[in-house]
N, C-alpha and C positions, 0 to 999 in steps of 0.2 A: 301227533309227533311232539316230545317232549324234551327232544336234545339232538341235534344235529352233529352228525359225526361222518359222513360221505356226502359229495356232490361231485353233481357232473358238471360241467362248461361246454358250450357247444361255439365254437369261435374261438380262434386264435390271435385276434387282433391285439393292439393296445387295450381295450377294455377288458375281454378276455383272459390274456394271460395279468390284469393288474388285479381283476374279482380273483383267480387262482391264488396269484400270492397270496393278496390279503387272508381267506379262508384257509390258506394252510398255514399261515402264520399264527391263525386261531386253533389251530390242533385240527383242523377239519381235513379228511382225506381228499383228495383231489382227481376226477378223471376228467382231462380236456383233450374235448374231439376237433377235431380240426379238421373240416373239406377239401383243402387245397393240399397238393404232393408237400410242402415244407411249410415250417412256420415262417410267417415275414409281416411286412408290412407296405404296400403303396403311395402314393403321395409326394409332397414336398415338406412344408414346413409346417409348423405348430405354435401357437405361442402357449407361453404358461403364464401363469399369475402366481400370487401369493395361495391363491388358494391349492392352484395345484400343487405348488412344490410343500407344503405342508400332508397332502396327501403323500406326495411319492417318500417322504420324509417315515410317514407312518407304514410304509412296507419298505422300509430299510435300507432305498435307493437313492436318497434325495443328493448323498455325495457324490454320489453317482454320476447323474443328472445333470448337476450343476458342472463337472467337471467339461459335459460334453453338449453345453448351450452357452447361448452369447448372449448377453448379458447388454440391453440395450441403455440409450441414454434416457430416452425419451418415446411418449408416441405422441407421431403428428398425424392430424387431418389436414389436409388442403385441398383446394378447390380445385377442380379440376380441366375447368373453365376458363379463369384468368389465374389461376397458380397461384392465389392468394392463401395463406397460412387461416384454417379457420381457427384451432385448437391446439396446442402443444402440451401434455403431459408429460411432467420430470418423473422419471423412473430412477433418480439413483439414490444413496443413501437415506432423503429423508424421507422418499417412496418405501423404505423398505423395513424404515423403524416405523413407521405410522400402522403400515397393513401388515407387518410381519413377515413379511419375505420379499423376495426380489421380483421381477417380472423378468423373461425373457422370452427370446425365442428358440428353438433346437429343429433339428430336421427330426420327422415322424420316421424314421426306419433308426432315427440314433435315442427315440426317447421307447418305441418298441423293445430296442435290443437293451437296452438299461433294464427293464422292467422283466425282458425273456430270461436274461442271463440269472437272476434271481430266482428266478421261477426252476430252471435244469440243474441249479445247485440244492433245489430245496426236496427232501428227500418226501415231502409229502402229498407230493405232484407226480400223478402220470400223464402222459400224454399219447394222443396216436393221429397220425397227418392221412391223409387220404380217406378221411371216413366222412359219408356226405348221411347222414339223418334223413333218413325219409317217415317216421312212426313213433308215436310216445305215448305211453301208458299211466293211466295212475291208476293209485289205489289211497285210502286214506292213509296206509304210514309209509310208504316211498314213490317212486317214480321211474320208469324204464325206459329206456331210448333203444330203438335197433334203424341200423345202416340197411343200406340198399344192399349188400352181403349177407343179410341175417344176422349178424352180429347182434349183443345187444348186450347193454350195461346199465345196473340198477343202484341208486343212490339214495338218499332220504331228500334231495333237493337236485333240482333243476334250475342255471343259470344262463339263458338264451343272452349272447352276445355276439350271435351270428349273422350283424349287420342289417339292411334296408328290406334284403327279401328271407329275412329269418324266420326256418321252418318252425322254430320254437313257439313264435309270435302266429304264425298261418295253423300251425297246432291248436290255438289258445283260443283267436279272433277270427279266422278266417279271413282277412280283409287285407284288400290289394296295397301295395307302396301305391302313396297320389304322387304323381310329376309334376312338380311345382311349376317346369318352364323356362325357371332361372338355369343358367348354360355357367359353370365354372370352368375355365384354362386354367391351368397350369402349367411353369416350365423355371427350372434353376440353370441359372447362366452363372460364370464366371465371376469373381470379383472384377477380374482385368478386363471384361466385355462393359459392363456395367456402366454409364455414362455418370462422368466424374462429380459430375453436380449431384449426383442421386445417392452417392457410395456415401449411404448415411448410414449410421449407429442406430437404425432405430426402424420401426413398422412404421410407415407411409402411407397412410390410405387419402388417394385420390378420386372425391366424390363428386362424379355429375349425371347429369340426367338420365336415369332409366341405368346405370352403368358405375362402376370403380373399379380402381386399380390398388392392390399391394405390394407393395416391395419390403423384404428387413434383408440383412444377413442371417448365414449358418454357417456352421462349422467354423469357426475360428475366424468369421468375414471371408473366408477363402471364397464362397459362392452367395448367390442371394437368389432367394426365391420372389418369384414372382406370380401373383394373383389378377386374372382379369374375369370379373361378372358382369352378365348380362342380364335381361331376360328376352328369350326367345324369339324372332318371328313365326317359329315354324311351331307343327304339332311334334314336342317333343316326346321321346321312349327311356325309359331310364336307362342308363348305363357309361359304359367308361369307353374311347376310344382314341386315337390319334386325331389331333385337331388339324386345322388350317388359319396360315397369319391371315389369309385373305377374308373370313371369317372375322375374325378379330378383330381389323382395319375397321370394317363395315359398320362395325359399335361403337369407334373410338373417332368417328370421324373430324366430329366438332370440338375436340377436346385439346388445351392448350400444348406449344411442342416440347415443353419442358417434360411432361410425362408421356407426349406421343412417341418421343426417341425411345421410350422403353422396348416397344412392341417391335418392334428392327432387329432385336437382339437375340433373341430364344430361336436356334436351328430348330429345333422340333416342340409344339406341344401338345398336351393330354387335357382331351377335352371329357369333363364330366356332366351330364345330362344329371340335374337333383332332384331326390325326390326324399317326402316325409311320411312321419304317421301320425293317426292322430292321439293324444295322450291316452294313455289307456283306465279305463274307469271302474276295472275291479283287479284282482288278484285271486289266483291260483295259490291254494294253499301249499303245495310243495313247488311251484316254479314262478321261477323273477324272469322280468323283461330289464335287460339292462341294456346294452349297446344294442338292441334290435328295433329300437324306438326313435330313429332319428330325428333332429326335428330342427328345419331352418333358421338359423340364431343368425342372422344378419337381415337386414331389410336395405334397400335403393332408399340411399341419403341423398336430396338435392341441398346441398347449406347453402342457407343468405345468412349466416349470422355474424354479428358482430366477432371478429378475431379476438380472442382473450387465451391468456398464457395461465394454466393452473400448478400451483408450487403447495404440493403435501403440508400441511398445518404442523407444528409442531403439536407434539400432544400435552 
């Protein structure tokens, strides 16, 4: 293959429909399949950095974007333990002339729709919802996918962005998602719930033993999301459900009450069981593994260190 000019997408998430845009921005035609009845997105919040908003910059939405994220002052770590400050990072102006863009946070269903709404205006995207891939074909100059329907659609590339148990990936590797063990909560509460010492401008991460907590705002500070990690006692199964505070409580016990008031606050949360894979060590010449690769980007911080405040350098 000597020029790329059709590709499929198999996911509709945030990665999914961001590889669509990009590629049909490049003149490339576009078919994205999507399993679930509609396109959307789950979850709470997201933060961005400089790198991302240079990305959403480069498919045409970074105005976008920025209109519908908050824009923090700083991010802090603190201890979780005696509520001592470990780290505070300035996020504003001269955060933003150093690295080139701003940091923030946005809710994952308003930085979705920034990136969908581009996507249903751009006339070199098709899409279809309800189609679940069960079979892929190659050949040395394209690639075919067909549905549990019989259905089937041929491109010169394949882009697997259909998440943890992506048939793209089990097409390729054969190999199971691992359960890492680690147990993530989540639950957005109110601005006006939020206990007044906490309603900070800024990502909060609260580090102790085996365990953290995060808090920022979204949507204009109107609501704040909140993050609570563990890792496990039990044998965990991967997947997404309705949690329990009392669950929660049970990990949080030792932990000072300036961030234990958080957990009081969220009527319902969504507890997700994580799991990864592992990096993948060749390539398929017509198909990419993109969002079907998860891979655990946080570790259990205990801090002793010394509190220090870091202020962007002028350049």
């Amino acid at each position: 293959m000597t020029h790329v000019t059709s590709a499929i997408i198999v996911g509709g998430g945030i990665g999914g429909a961001a590889t669509a845009l990009s590629l049909a921005r490049q003149g490339i035609k576009v078919m994205l399949l999507e399993k679930a009845h509609e396109i959307g997105e789950i979850g709470a919040g997201i933060q961005l950095g400089p790198n991302a908003f240079s990305a959403l910059d480069s498919l045409g939405v970074g105005d976008v974007a920025r209109q519908r994220a908050v824009f923090t002052d700083h991010i802090t770590m603190m201890d979780a333990v005696n509520a001592e400050e470990v780290v505070c990072i300035e996020t504003g102006q001269a955060f933003r002339d150093h690295f080139g863009g701003p940091y923030a946070v946005i809710h994952r269903v308003d930085i979705h729709a920034t990136v969908w709404e581009a996507v249903l205006t751009h006339p070199g995207v098709e899409y279809r919802t309800s189609t679940h891939i069960v079979d892929i074909r190659q050949t040395p100059d394209d690639v075919t996918v067909f549905d549990e329907q019989g259905n089937s659609w041929t491109a010169d590339i394949l882009v697997g962005c259909d998440g943890v148990k992506s048939v793209v990936r089990q097409s390729l590797l054969g190999d199971a998602p691992r359960v890492t063990g680690h147990v993530v909560y989540r639950a957005v509460i109110d601005c006006d719930d939020m206990p007044d010492d906490l309603r900070i401008n800024a990502p909060v991460l609260w580090a102790g033993p085996h365990c953290h907590l995060v808090h920022y705002p979204l949507r204009g500070g109107q609501q704040y999301n909140l993050v609570v990690t563990f890792h496990s006692r039990q044998q965990e199964e991967w997947g997404v459900k309705d949690g329990s505070k009392e669950e929660v409580l049970s990990y949080f016990a030792g932990i000072h009450p300036r961030p234990r008031q958080m957990l009081d606050k969220p009527t319902s949360w969504r507890r997700w069981s994580t799991a990864d894979r592992e990096p993948v060590a060749k390539w398929e010449p017509s198909v990419s593994l993109w969002w079907a690769t998860p891979r655990i980007r946080w570790r259990n911080i205990w801090p002793r260190a010394p509190v220090w405040r870091w202020k962007t350098p002028s350049r």
